[in-house]
C-alpha positions as CSV (number, residue, x, y, z in Angstrom):
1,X,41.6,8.9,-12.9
2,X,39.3,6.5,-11.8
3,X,38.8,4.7,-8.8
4,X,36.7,1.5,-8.1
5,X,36.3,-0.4,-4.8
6,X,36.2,-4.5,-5.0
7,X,36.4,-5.1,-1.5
8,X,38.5,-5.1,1.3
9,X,41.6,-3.5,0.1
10,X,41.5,-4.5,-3.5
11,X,41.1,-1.1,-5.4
12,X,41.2,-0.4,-9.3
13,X,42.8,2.7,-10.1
14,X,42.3,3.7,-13.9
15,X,43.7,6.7,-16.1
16,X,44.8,7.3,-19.8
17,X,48.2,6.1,-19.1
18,X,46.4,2.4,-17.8
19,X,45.3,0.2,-15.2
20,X,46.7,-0.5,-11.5
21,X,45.1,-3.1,-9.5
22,X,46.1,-3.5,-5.7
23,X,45.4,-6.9,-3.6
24,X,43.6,-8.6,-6.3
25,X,44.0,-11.7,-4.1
26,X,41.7,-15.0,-5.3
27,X,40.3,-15.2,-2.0
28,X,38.5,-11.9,-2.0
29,X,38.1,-11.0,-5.8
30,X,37.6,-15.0,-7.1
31,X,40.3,-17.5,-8.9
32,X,38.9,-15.5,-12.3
33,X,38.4,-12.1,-10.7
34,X,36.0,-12.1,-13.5
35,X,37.4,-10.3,-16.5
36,X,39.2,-7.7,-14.2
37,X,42.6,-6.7,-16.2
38,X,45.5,-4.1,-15.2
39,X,48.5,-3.4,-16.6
40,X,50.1,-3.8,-12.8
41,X,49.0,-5.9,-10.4
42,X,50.2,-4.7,-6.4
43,X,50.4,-6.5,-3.4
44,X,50.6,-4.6,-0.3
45,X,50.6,-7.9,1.7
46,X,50.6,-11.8,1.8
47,X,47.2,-13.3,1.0
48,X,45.1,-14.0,4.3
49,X,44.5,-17.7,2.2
50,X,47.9,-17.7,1.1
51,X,48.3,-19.1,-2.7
52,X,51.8,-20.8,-3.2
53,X,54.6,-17.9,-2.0
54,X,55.7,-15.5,-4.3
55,X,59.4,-15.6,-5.7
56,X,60.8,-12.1,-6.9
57,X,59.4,-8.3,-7.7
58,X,58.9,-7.0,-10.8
59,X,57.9,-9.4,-13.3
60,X,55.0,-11.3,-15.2
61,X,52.8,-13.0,-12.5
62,X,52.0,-16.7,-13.1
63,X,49.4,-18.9,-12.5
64,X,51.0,-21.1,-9.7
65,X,51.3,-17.6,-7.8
66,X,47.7,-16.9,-6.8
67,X,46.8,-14.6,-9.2
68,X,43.5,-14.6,-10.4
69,X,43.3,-15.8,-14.4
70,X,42.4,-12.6,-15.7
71,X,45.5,-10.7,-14.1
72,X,48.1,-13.2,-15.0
73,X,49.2,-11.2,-17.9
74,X,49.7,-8.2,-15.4
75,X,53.4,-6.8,-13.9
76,X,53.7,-7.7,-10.7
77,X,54.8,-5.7,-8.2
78,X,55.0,-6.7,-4.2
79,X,57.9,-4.6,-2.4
80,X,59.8,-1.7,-2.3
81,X,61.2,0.5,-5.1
82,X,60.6,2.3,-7.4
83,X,59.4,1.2,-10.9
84,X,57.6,2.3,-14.7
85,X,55.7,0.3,-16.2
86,X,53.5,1.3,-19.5
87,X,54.4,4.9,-18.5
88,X,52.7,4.5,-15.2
89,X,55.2,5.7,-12.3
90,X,54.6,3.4,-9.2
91,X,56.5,4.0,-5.6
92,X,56.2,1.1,-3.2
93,X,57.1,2.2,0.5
94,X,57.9,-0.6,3.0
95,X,55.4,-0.3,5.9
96,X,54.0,-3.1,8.8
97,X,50.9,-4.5,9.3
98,X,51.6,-3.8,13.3
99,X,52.9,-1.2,15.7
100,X,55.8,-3.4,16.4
101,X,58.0,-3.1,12.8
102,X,56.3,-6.3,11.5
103,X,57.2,-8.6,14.3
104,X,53.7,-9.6,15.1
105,X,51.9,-9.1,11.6
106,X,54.7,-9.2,9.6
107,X,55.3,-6.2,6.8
108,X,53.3,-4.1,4.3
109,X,54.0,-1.9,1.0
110,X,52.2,1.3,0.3
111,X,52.1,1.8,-2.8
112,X,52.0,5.4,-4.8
113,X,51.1,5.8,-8.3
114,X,51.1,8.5,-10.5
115,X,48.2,8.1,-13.0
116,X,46.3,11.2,-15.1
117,X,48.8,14.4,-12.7
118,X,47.6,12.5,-10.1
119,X,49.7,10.9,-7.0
120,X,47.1,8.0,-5.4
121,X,48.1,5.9,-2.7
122,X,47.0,2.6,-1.4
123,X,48.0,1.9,1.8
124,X,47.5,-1.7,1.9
125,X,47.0,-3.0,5.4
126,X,48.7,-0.6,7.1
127,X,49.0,-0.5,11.0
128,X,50.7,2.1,12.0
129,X,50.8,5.8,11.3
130,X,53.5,6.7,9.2
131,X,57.3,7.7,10.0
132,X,58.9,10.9,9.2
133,X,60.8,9.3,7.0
134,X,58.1,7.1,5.0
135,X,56.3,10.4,4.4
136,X,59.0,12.4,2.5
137,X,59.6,8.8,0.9
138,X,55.4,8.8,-0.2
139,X,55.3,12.4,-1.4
140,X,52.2,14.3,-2.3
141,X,48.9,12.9,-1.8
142,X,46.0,13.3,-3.8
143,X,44.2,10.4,-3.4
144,X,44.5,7.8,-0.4
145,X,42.6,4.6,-0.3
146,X,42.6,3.7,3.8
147,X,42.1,0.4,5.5
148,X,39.2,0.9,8.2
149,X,38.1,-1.3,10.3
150,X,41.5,-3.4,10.7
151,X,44.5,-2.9,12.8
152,X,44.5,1.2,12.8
153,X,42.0,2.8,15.3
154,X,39.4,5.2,13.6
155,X,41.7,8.0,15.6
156,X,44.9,6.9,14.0
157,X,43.7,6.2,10.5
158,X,42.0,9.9,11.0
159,X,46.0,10.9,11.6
160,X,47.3,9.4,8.6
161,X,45.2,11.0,6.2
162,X,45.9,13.9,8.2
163,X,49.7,13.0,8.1
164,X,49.2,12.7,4.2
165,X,47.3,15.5,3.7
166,X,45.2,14.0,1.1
167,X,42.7,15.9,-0.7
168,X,40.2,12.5,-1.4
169,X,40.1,9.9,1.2
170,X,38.6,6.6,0.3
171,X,37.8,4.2,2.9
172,X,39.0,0.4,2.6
173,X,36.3,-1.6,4.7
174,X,38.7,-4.6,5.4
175,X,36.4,-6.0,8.6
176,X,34.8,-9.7,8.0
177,X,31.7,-8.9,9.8
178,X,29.6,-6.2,8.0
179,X,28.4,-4.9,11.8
180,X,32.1,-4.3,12.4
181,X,32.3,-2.5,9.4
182,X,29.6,0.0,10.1
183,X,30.9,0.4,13.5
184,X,34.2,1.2,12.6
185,X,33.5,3.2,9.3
186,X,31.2,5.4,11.9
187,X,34.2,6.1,14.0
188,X,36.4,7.0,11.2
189,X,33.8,9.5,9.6
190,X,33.4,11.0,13.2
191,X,36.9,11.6,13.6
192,X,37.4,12.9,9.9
193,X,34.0,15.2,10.9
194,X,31.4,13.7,8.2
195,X,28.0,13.0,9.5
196,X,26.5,11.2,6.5
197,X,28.1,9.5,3.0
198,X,26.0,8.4,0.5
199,X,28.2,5.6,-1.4
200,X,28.9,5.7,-5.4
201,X,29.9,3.0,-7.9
202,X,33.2,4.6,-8.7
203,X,34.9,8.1,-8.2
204,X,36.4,10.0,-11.3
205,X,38.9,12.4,-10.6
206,X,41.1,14.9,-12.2
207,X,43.5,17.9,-11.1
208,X,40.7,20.1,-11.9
209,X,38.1,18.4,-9.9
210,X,41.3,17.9,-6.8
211,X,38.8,19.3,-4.2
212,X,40.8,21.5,-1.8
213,X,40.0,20.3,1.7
214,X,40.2,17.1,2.7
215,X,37.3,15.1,1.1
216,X,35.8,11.4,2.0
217,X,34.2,9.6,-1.1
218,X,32.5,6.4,-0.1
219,X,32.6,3.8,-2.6
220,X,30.3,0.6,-3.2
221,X,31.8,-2.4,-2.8
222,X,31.7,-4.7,-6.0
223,X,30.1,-8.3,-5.4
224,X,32.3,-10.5,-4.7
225,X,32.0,-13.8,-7.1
């Protein structure tokens, strides 16, 4: 499997079976997104510039939906369940972007897909750790993709990963300023006890290569268009 970070949370996640996008929103990836296909498109959360609202789960996405042009042909996926598309095995988890159920942020999917033996999960905007419940929901983690630098403290993202007991963690810079981000990407790689990261385009990954203690891979951000 392979993993490539756009920016903020939108993450490609690639393997033999296909391709699984998360929070390809227009506002962070472009209106074109510029030639970036999936087979599934997932949307953890509304669009901070919000396109025209979504109307169901589970279908084609269309252009009057905010979807950049290259992903319109993907399936769409923005809430719970559980669902196979092209083979690939996704499980979306319902989640808030708060400490307070959603009343102040509103909600958020995590997302779990099974790509190559692999379980990979992107936890969207998450703000919260996770329930008891939520985590026998998620599973096994391989690979989780983590929001820093938004509404979880460095110490509390440090406790989900720890929570998931994921072998690869992959960082999520989601701050606007890039200060911030370096700020809050320091705190994270102190509490997850990593003194220096040298980031790479993309990270391949397979069960062989599954390292067995927890692992941070920093990723470059693509250019936005």
């Amino acid at each position: 499997m392979e993993v490539t970070w756009y920016a903020k949370t939108c993450v490609r996640l690639r393997g033999k079976e296909g391709t699984v996008v998360a929070d390809a929103f227009p506002s962070v990836v472009g209106p074109t997104a510029r030639g970036l296909t999936a087979d599934i498109v997932t949307y953890s959360h509304p669009d901070p510039n919000p396109a025209p609202p979504t109307r169901s789960n589970g279908r084609k996405a269309s252009a009057d939906e905010g979807v950049p042009a290259s992903l319109q042909s993907a399936f769409r996926l923005t809430g719970p369940g559980e669902y196979e598309v092209h083979d690939i095995l996704v499980t979306g988890i319902r989640t808030a972007r708060d400490e307070a159920k959603g009343t102040e942020r509103g909600l958020n999917t995590v997302f779990v897909v099974q790509l190559d033996g692999l379980h990979a999960i992107h936890l969207g905007d998450l703000g919260h750790v996770l329930s008891e419940e939520q985590l026998k929901e998620i599973g096994p983690v391989d690979v989780a993709c983590v929001p820093i630098g938004g509404q979880l403290s460095a110490a509390k993202a440090a406790e989900v990963v720890a929570q998931l007991e994921a072998n690869l963690v992959v960082p999520l810079l989601v701050c606007d300023d890039d200060a911030d981000c370096e700020a809050a990407l320091a705190r994270f790689l102190h509490e997850m006890g990593v003194k220096e990261l040298t980031p790479q385009p993309k990270l391949t990954v397979t069960v062989s290569s599954v390292p067995e203690e927890t692992t941070v891979a920093l990723l470059e951000s693509r250019a936005k268009p």
